[in-house]
N, C-alpha and C positions, 0 to 999 in steps of 0.2 A: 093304020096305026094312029092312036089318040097323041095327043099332046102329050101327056101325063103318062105314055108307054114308051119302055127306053127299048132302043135298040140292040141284042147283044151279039157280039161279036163270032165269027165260024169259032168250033172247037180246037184247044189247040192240037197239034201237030204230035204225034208218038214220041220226037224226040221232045216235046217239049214235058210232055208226059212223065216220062224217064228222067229227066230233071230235076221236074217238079217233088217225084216220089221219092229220088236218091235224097233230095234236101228235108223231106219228111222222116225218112228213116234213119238218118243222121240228125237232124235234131230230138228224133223220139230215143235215140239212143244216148246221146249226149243227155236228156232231160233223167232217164234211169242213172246216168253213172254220177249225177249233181243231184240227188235227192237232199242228203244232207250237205250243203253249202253254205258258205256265207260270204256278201260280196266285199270286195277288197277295192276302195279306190284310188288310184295312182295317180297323178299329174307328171304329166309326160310333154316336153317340147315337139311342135308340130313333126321338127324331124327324127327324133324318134319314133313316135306313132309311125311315119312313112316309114320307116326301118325294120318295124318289129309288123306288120302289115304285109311290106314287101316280101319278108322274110318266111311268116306263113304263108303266101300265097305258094312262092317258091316251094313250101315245104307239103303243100296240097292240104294243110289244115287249116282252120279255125284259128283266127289270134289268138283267141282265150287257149284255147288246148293247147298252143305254141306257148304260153307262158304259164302257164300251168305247170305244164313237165319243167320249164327252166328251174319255176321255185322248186318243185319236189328236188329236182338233181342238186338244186342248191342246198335243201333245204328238208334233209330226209328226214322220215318219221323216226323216231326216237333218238337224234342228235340232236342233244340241248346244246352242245358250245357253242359260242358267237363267232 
């Protein structure tokens, strides 16, 4: 092998496979259901973020999808009040 040839590494593993695909398929789903979007940015103390983090982990989702549904439940479509 030349200087200038990398070496690459064995293939991974079936489980890592299966990983790798489930996080494929869930962000190519996630990217269909945010087609029309717009992003929203928050400033949040470190232990919030750890909060709302831990909180989706626990919940088996996505931060974003964990606050997402919070704002819709707060925040449903055709309720103008404040």
């Amino acid at each position: 092998m030349s200087k200038k040839e990398l070496a690459i590494g064995s293939r991974p593993s079936n489980e890592a496979k299966r990983w790798i695909q489930r996080g494929h398929t869930a962000h190519t789903a996630s990217l269909k259901a945010d087609i029309f979007t717009a992003r929203l940015t928050v400033d949040v103390t470190p232990q919030l973020r750890t909060r709302i983090r831990l909180a989706a982990i626990n919940a088996g989702v996505p931060a974003a999808n964990l606050l997402r549904a919070l704002l819709e439940r707060e925040f449903p479509e055709g309720d103008n009040t404040p």
